[in-house]
C-alpha positions as CSV (number, residue, x, y, z in Angstrom):
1,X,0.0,0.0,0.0
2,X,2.0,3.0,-1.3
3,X,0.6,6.8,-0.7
4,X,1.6,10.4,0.4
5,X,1.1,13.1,1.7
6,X,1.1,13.3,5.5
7,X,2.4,15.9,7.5
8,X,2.2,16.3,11.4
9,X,2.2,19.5,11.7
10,X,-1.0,20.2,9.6
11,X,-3.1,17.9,11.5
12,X,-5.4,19.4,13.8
13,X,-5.3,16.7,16.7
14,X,-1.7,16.0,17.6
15,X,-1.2,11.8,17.1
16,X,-1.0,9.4,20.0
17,X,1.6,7.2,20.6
18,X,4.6,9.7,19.2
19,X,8.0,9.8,19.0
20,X,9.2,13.6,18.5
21,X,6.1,14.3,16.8
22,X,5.8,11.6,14.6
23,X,3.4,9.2,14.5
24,X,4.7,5.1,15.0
25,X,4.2,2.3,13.0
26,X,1.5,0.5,15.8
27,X,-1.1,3.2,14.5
28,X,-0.4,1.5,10.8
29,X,-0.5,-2.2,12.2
30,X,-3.1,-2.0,14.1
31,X,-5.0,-1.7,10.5
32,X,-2.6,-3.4,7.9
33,X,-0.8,-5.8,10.0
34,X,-0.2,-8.0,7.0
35,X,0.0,-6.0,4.2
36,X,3.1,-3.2,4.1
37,X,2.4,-0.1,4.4
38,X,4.7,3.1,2.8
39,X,3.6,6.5,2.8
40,X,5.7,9.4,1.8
41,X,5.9,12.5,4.2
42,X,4.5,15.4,2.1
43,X,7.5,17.4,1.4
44,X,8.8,14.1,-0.1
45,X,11.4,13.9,2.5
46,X,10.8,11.7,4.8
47,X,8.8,8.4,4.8
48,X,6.5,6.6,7.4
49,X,6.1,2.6,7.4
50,X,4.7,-0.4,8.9
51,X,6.2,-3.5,10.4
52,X,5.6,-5.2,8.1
53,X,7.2,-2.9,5.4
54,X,10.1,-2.4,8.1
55,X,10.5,-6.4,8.2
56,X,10.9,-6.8,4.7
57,X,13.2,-3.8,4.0
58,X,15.3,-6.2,6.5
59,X,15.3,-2.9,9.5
60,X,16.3,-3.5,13.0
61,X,17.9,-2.0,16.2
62,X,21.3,-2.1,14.7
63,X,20.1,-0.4,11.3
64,X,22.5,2.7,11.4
65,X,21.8,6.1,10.3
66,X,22.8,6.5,6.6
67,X,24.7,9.8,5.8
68,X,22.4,12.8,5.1
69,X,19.6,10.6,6.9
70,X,17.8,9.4,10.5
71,X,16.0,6.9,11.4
72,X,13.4,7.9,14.2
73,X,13.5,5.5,17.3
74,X,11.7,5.3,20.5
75,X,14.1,5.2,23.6
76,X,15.3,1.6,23.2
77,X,16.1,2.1,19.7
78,X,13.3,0.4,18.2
79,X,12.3,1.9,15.1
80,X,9.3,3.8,15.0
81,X,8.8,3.4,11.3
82,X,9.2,7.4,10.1
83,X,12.9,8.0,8.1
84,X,14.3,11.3,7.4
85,X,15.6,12.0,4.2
86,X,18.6,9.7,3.0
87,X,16.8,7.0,5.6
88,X,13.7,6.9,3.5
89,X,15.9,4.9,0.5
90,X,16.4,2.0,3.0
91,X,12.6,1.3,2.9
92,X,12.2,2.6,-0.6
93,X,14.4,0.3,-2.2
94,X,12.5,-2.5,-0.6
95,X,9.7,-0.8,-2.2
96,X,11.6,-0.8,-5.8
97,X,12.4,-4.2,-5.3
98,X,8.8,-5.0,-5.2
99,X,8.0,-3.0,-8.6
100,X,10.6,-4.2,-10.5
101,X,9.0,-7.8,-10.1
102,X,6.1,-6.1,-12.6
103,X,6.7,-6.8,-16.0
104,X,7.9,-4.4,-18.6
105,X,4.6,-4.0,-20.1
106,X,2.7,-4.1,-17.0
107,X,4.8,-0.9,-15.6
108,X,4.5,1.0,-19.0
109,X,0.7,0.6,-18.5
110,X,0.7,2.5,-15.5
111,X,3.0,5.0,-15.8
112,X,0.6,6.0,-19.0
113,X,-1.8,5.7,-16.6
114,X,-0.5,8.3,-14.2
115,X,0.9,10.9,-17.0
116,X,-3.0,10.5,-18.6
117,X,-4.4,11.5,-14.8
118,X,-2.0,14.5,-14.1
119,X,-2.5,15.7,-18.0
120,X,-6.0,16.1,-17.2
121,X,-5.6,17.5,-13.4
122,X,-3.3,20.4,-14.5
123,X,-5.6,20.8,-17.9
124,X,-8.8,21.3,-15.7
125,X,-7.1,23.9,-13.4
126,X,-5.4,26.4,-15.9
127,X,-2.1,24.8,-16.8
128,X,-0.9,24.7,-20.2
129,X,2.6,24.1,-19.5
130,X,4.6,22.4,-16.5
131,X,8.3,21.9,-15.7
132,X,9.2,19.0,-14.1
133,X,11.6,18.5,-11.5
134,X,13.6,15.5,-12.0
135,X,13.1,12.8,-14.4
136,X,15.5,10.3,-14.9
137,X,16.7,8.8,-18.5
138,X,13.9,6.4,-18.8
139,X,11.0,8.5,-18.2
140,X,12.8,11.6,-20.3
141,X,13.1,9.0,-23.3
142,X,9.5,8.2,-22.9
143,X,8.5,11.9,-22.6
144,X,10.3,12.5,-25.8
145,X,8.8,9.6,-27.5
146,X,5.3,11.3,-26.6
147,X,6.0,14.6,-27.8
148,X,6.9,13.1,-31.0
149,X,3.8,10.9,-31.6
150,X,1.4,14.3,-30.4
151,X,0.3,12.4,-26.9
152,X,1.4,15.5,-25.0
153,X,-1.2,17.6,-23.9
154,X,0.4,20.3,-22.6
155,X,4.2,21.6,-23.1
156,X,6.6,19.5,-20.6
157,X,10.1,21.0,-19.7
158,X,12.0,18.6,-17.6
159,X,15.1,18.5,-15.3
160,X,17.6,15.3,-15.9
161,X,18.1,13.8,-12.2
162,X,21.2,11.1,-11.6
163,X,24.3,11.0,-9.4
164,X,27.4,12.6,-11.2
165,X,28.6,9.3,-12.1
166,X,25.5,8.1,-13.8
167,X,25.3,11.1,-15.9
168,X,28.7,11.4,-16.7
169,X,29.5,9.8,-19.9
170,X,25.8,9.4,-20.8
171,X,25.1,12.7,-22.1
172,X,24.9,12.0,-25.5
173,X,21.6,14.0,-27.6
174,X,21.2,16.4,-24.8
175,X,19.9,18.9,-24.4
176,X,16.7,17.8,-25.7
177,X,15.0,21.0,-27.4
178,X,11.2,21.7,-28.4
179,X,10.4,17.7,-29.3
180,X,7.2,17.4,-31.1
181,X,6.6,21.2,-32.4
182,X,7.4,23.0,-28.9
183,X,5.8,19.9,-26.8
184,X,8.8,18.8,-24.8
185,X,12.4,20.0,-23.5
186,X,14.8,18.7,-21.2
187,X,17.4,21.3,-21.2
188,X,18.3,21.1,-17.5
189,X,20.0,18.9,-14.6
190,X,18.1,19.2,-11.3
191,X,20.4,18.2,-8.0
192,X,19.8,19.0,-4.7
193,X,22.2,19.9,-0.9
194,X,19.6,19.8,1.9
195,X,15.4,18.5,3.0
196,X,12.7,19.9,3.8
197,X,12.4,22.4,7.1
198,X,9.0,20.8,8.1
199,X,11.0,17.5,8.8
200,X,13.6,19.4,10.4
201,X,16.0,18.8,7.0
202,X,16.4,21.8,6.1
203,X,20.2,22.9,6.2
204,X,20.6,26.1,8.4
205,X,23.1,28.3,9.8
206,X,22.4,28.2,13.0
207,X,20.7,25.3,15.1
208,X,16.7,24.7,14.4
209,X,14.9,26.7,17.3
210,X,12.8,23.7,18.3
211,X,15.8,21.1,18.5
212,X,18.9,22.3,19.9
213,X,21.9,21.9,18.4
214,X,20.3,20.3,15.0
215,X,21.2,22.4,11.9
216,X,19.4,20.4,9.4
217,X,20.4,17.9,6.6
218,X,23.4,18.4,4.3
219,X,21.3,15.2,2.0
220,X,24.1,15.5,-1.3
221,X,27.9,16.9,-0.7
222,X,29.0,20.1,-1.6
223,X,31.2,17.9,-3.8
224,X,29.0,15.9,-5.7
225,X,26.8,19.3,-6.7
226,X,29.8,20.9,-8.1
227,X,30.9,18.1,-10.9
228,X,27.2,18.4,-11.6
229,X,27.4,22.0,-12.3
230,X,30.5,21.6,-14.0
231,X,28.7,19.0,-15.8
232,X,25.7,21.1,-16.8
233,X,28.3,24.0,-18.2
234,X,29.9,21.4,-20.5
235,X,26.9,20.2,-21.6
236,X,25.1,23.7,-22.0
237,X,22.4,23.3,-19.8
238,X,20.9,24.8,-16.9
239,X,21.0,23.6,-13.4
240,X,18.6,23.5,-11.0
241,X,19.0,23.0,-7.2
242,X,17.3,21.9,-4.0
243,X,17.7,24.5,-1.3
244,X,15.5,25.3,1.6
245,X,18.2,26.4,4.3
246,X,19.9,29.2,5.1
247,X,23.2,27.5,4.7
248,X,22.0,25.3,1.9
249,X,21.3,28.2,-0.4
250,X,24.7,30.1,0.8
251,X,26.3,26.7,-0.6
252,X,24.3,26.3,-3.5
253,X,25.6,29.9,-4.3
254,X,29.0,29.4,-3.8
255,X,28.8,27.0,-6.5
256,X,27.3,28.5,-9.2
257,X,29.1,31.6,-8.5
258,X,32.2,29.7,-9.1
259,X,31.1,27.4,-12.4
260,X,29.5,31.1,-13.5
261,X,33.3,32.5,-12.9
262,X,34.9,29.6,-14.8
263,X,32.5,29.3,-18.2
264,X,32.6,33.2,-18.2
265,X,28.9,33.3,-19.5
266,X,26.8,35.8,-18.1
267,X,23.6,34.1,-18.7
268,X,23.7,30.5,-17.8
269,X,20.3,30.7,-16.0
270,X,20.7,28.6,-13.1
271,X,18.2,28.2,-10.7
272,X,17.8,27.2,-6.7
273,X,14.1,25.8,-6.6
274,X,12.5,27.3,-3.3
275,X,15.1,29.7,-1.9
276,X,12.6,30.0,1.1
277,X,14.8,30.8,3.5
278,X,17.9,33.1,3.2
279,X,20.7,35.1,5.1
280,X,19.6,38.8,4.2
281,X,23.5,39.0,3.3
282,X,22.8,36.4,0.2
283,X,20.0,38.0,-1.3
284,X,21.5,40.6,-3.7
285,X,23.9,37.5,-4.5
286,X,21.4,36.2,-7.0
287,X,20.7,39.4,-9.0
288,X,24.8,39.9,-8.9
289,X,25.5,35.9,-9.9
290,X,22.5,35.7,-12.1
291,X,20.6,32.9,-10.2
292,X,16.7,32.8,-10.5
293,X,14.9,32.2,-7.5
294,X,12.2,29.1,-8.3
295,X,9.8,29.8,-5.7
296,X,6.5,27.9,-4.6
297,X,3.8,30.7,-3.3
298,X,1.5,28.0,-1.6
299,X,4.9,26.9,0.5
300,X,4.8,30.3,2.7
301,X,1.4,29.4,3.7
302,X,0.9,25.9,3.7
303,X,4.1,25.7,6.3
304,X,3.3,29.1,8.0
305,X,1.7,27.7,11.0
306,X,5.4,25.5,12.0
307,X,8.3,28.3,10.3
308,X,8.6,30.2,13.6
309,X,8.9,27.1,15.6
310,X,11.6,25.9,13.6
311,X,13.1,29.0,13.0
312,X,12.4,31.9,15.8
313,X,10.7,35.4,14.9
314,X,13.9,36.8,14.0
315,X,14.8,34.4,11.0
316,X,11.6,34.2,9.6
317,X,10.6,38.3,9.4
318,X,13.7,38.6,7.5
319,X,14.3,35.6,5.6
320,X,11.9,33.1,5.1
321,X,9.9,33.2,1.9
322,X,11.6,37.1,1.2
323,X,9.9,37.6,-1.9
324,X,9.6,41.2,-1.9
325,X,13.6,41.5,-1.1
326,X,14.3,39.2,-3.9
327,X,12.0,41.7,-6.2
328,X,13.2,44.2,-4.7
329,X,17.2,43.2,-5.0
330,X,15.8,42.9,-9.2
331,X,16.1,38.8,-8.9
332,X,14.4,37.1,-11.2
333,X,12.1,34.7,-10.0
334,X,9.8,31.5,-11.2
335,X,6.6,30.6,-8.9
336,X,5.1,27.4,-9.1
337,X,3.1,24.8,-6.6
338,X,5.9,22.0,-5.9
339,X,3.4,19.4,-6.6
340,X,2.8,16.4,-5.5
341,X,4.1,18.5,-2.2
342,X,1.2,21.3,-2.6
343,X,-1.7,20.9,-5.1
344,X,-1.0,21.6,-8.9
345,X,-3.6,24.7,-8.7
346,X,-1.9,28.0,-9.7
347,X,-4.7,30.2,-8.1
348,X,-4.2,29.4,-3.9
349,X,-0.6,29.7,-4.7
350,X,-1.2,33.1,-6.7
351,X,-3.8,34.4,-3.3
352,X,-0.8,33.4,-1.1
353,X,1.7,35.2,-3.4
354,X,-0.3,38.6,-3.1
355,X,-2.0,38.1,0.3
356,X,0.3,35.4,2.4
357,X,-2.3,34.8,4.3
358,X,-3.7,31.4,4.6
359,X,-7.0,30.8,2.8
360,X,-8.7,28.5,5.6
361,X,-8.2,31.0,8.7
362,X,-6.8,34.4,7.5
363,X,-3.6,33.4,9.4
364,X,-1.1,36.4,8.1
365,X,2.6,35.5,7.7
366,X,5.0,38.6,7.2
367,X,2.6,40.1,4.7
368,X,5.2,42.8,4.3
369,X,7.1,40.6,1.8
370,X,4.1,40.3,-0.6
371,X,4.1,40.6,-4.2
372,X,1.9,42.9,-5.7
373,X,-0.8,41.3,-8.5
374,X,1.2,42.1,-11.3
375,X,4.3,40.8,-10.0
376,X,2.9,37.8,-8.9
377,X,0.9,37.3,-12.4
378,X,4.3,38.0,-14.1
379,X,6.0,35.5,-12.0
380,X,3.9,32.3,-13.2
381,X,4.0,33.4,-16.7
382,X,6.8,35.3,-18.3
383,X,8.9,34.5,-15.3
384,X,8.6,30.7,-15.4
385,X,9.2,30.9,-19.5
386,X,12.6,32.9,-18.2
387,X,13.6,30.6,-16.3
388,X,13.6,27.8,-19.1
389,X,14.8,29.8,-21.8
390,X,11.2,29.9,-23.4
391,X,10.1,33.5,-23.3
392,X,10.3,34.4,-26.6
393,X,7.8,31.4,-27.8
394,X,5.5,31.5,-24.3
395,X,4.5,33.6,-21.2
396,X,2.4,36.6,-22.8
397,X,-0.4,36.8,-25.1
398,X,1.8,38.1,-28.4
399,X,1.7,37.2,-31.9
400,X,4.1,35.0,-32.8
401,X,4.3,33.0,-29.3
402,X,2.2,29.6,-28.8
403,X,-1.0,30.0,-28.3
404,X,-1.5,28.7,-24.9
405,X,-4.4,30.3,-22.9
406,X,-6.3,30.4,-20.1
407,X,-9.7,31.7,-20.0
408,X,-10.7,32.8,-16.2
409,X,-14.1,33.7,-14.9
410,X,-12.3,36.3,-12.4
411,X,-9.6,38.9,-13.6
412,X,-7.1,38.3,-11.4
413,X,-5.7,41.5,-11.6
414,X,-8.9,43.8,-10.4
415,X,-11.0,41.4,-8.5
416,X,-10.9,41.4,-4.7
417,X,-8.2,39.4,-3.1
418,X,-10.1,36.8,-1.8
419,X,-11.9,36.2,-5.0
420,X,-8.3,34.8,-6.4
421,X,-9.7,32.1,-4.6
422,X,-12.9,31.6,-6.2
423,X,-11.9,32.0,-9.6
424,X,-13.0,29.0,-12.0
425,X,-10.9,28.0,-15.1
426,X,-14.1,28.3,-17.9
427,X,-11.3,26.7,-20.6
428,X,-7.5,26.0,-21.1
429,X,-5.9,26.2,-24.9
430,X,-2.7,24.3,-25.8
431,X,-1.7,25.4,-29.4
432,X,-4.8,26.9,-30.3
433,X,-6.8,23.7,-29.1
434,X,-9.4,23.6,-26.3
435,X,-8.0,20.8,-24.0
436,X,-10.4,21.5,-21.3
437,X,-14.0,23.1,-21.4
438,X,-15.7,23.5,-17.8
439,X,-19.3,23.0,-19.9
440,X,-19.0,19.8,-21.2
441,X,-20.5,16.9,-19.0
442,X,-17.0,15.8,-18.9
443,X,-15.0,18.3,-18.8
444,X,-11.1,16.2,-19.2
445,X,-12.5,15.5,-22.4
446,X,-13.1,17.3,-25.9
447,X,-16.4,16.6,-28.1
C-alpha cells in the first residue's frame, strides 16, 4: 500500500503514541498488520512505514543512520517506522524491489496511466505548461517519445536527475529541445544539498529553534553538486538546485558563483528551486550571480503555522519566503506549486503570493514581503518561461508565441483578493486547441 502526503504538523489533533512528533508504525499495524504499508511525508522527504514494510526492508535496532539521513526511534532504539531524508531509501528500495518484479509491459501501462491523470488535473485547473523537477533517462526517453507521436497535452520542460557518475558519460543527444513542435524540453539537470524544514532537514546556519543543536540535513555533498554543475556547463544546460536552508542556499551559491566564474557566461540561468529561506546578506547575491529564485507561493502558507517554531521570529521576518527583497534586489524569479508536495492549482498559490495569508483561517505570515498582483501574475508566466529559456515562444499573449491560454471567470488583476480564490478556469488552450471546457459533461474530455 504505497501513498503520500502526510504531515504532522498540519493535523489538527496532535497523534498518539509519538515519537518527537511523529506518528509510529502501531497506528499503521493495528489496521494493515499483514500488508506493508509506505507513505511518503508530504514534502517528499521523509517516509512513514509499517512493520511489516520495516520487516521486509530487513530494518532493525542495529540499522544505522545512513549519511544525510535518520532513522526515528523510541528510547530503546526500536524503530518507529518514520525515516528522514537519505533513511527513506532503505525502505524505498524495498519498495523498488517489489515494482521491479512487474513486467515491462505491465509498468509501462501504469506510468501512461498516471501521465493520462495529471495531463488532465493540471488541464482542468489552468495549466498549459509544466516543468518537471527530476526525471531520470527512462521517463525523459518516454516523454520525448510522446511529444513526438502528439500524446502530450500540454508543453513539458524537464530537469535530468542522476548522481554525477550516472550522468557522466551518458550525455549523448542532450539537451533535448522543443520535441514534437514545442511539446517537450529537457534542457536542464536538477540536483539538490539539503530536506525539507517541516521534517527538520532543512540545512541552516544556526541550530533549528525547536531542537537544539540540529542544523538540518546536508542530504548531497557540496562535492558531488559541483561536478554536476560543471557537468551542466559542459553540456550547455541549466542547473537546478534543491535549497530550503539558510546555509543550503549560501552553498548552493557558492557554486554557481564559481562554475559562473569559470564558463565566463553571463547568462547560464541557473536556478535554486525554493530559496525559502535566506541570510539577508545572500539575497543581492542572485541578482549579482544571475541565479533565478524558483519559488512555490502556496509553501509560505501551507508551512506558516510550523516556520517560527523551527526558525524563531527573527529568522523568519527577515528571511523566510523574502519575496519582496528578492523583487526588490531585481532577482528574477519563477513561482510554481511544488506538486505532489502542494496541489497543482496555480490560483491558492497566486492568493498566497499577493495576500500570504492562509486561505482556511486568514492566518497572516510577514505580509510585508508580498508581491503585488502584477508581479505575482508575471511571476507564473513570463517569469517561469525565463527561467527555461522559453520567453520568446511563451509567457504573454503576443503574436508569434504559442497559443496557450487560459480563460478565467475572475480577472485576477482587479478582483478582490479573496476572489483569487474563487476563480473558476471556464477553458484552457494548448496550441490553439481547447483541451479542457468546464461545460462539457466531462470536462477532461473534448467533443
Amino acid at each position: 500500500i504505497y501513498g503520500r502526503g502526510w504531515h504532522q504538523e498540519k493535523w489538527e489533533t496532535p497523534v498518539s503514541p509519538s515519537v518527537s512528533g511523529y506518528p509510529t508504525s502501531v497506528s499503521l499495524d493495528s489496521i494493515s498488520p499483514n500488508n506493508p504499508v509506505l507513505l511518503v511525508h508530504a514534502s517528499g522527504h521523509g517516509s512513514f512505514a509499517n512493520q511489516a514494510a520495516m520487516d521486509i526492508a530487513g530494518i532493525d535496532n542495529e540499522t544505522p543512520n545512513p549519511k544525510g539521513g535518520k532513522i526515528i526511534r523510541e528510547a530503546f532504539g526500536k524503530a518507529t517506522g518514520v525515516f528522514e531524508e537519505n533513511a527513506k531509501q532503505i525502505i524505498h528500495d524495498a519498495y523498488n524491489q517489489y515494482k521491479n518484479k512487474l513486467t515491462e509491459e505491465e509498468r509501462m501501462t501504469e506510468w501512461l496511466h498516471w501521465i493520462d491523470l495529471a495531463q488532465k488535473e493540471c488541464l482542468k485547473k489552468g495549466i498549459t505548461s509544466f516543468q518537471d523537477a527530476g526525471s531520470n533517462f527512462t521517463e525523459i526517453k518516454r516523454y520525448a517519445e510522446l511529444a513526438e507521436n502528439g500524446k502530450l497535452d500540454l508543453r513539458l520542460w524537464a530537469m535530468l536527475r542522476h548522481s554525477y557518475i550516472e550522468m557522466k558519460d551518458s550525455m549523448d543527444g542532450f539537451p533535448i529541445k522543443d520535441i514534437g513542435k514545442g511539446f517537450f524540453t529537457c534542457n536542464a539537470i536538477k540536483s539538490e544539498v539539503d530536506g525539507a524544514l517541516g521534517a527538520h532537514g532543512a540545512w541552516l546556519l544556526k541550530p533549528y529553534e525547536d531542537r537544539t543543536g540540529f542544523i538540518g540535513q546536508n542530504t548531497t555533498s557540496i562535492e558531488e553538486v559541483a561536478n554536476i554543475a560543471t557537468l551542466a556547463t559542459k553540456n550547455k544546460m541549466q542547473l537546478c538546485v534543491h535549497a530550503i536552508g539558510d546555509r543550503a542556499n549560501r552553498e548552493v551559491l557558492n557554486i554557481m558563483e564559481s562554475e559562473y566564474q569559470k564558463s565566463g557566461e553571463s547568462d547560464l540561468r541557473w536556478r535554486i528551486e525554493h530559496a525559502q529561506h535566506l541570510s539577508v546578506q545572500d539575497i543581492p547575491r542572485f541578482k549579482d550571480i544571475g541565479v533565478i529564485a524558483s519559488i512555490q507561493g502556496i509553501h509560505c502558507t501551507s508551512d506558516a503555522p510550523f516556520v517560527e517554531k523551527r526558525l524563531g521570529e527573527k529568522r523568519s521576518k527577515e528571511g523566510a519566503y523574502p519575496w519582496r527583497s528578492l523583487l526588490d534586489a531585481g532577482v528574477a524569479i519563477a513561482n510554481g506549486t511544488d506538486a505532489p508536495v502542494e496541489d497543482v492549482d496555480p490560483l491558492p498559490s497566486l492568493y498566497a503570493s499577493v495576500t500570504r495569508k492562509r486561505a482556511d483561517n486568514g492566518f497572516p505570515f510577514f505580509t510585508e514581503q508580498s508581491m503585488t498582483r502584477s508581479e505575482a501574475l508575471e511571476s507564473y508566466t513570463l517569469g517561469n518561461a525565463y527561467a527555461a529559456f522559453q520567453e520568446h515562444e511563451k509567457g504573454t499573449l503576443s503574436i508569434g508565441k504559442f497559443a496557450d491560454m487560459v480563460l478565467l471567470s475572475k480577472n485576477l488583476l482587479t478582483c478582490p483578493p479573496e476572489e483569487i480564490l474563487q476563480a473558476k478556469v471556464l477553458k484552457t488552450i494548448v496550441a490553439g486547441e481547447i483541451k479542457y471546457d468546464s461545460n462539457l459533461i466531462d470536462p477532461t474530455q473534448k467533443e
